[in-house]
C-alpha positions as a LaTeX table, in Angstrom:
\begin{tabular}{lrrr}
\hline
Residue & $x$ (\AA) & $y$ (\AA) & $z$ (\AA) \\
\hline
Unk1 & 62.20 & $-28.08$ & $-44.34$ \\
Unk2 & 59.29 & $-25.77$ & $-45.17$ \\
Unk3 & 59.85 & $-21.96$ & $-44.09$ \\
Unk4 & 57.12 & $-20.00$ & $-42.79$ \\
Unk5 & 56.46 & $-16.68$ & $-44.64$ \\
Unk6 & 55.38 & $-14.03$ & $-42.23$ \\
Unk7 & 55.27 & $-11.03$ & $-44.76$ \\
Unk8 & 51.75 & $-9.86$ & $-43.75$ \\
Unk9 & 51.25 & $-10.17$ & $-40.61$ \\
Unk10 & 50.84 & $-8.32$ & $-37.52$ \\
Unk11 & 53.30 & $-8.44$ & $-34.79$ \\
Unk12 & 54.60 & $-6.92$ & $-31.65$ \\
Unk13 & 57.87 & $-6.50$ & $-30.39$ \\
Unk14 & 58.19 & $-9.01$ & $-27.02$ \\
Unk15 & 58.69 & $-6.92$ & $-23.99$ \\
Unk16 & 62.35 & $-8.66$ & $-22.89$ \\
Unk17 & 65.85 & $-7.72$ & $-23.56$ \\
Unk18 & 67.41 & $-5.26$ & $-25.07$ \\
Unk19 & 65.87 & $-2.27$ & $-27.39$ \\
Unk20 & 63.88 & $-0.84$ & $-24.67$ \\
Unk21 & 62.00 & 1.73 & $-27.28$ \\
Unk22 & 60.84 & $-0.81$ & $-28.75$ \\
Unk23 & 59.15 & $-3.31$ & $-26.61$ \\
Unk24 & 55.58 & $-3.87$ & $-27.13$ \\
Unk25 & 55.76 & $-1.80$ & $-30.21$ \\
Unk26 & 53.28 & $-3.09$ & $-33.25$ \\
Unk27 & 53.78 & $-3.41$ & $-36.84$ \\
Unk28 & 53.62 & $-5.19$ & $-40.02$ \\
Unk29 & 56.42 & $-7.68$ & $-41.72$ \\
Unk30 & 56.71 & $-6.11$ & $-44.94$ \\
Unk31 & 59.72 & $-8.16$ & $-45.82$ \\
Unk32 & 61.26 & $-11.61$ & $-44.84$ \\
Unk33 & 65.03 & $-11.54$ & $-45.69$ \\
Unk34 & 66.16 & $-14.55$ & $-44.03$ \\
Unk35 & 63.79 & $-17.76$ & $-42.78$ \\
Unk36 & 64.50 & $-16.33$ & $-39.32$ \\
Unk37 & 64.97 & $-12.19$ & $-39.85$ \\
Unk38 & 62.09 & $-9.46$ & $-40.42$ \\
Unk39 & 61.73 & $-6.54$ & $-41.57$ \\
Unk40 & 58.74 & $-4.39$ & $-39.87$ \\
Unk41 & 57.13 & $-1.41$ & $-40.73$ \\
Unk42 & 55.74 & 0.20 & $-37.30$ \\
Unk43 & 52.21 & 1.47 & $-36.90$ \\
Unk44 & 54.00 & 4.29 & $-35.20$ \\
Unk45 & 57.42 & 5.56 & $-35.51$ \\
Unk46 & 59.61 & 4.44 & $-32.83$ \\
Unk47 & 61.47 & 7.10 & $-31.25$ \\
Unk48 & 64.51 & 4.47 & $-30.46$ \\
Unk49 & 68.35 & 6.36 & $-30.10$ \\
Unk50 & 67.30 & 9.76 & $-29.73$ \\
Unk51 & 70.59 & 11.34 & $-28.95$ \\
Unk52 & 72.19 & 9.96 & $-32.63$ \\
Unk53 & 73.49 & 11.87 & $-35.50$ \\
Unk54 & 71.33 & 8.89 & $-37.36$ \\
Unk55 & 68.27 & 9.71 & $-35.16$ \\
Unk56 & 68.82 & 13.69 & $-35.80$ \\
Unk57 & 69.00 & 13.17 & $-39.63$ \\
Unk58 & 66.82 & 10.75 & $-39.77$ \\
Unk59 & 63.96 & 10.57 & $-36.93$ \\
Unk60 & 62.93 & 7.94 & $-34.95$ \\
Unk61 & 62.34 & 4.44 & $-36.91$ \\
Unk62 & 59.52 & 3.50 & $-39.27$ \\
Unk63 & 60.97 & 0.68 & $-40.57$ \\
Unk64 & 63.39 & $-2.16$ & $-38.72$ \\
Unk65 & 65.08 & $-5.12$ & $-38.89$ \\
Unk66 & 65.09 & $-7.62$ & $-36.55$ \\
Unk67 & 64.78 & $-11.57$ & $-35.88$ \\
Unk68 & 61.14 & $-13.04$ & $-35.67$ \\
Unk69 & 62.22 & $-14.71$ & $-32.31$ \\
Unk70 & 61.90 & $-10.90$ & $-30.87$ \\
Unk71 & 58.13 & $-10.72$ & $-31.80$ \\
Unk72 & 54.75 & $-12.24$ & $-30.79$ \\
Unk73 & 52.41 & $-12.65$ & $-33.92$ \\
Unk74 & 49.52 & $-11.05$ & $-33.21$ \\
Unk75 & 47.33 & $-11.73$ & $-36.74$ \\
Unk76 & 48.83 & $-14.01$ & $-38.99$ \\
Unk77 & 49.07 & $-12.94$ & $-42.97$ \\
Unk78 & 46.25 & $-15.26$ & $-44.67$ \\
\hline
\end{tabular}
């Protein structure tokens, strides 16, 4: 079976289900650590779990983790 590599491309977070903050939201896989998992650096931070200890140490997300199945490519890596 040949495995797509995604690392490169543009994508954007599929407005349906859960993680509200981020639907629609665009960034770039950076990273590919499973043949089905991302990880995405956003074009802007999202401001996801505001009212965390995480979010008040940290600040809203630049950087996430998530299954390709929850994005829509939007310009494919060459």
């Amino acid at each position: 079976m040949i495995l797509k590599n995604f690392i490169g491309s543009l994508v954007q977070f599929k407005a349906e289900g859960n993680y509200l903050e981020f639907h629609n939201a665009i960034g770039m896989v950076i990273s590919q650590n499973k043949p089905s998992h991302v990880r995405v650096r956003w074009i802007k931070p999202v401001h996801y779990a505001k009212h965390t200890t995480r979010y008040k140490i940290y600040g809203p997300a630049t950087v996430s983790d998530f299954a390709i199945h929850r994005f829509e490519v939007i310009n494919e890596s060459r």
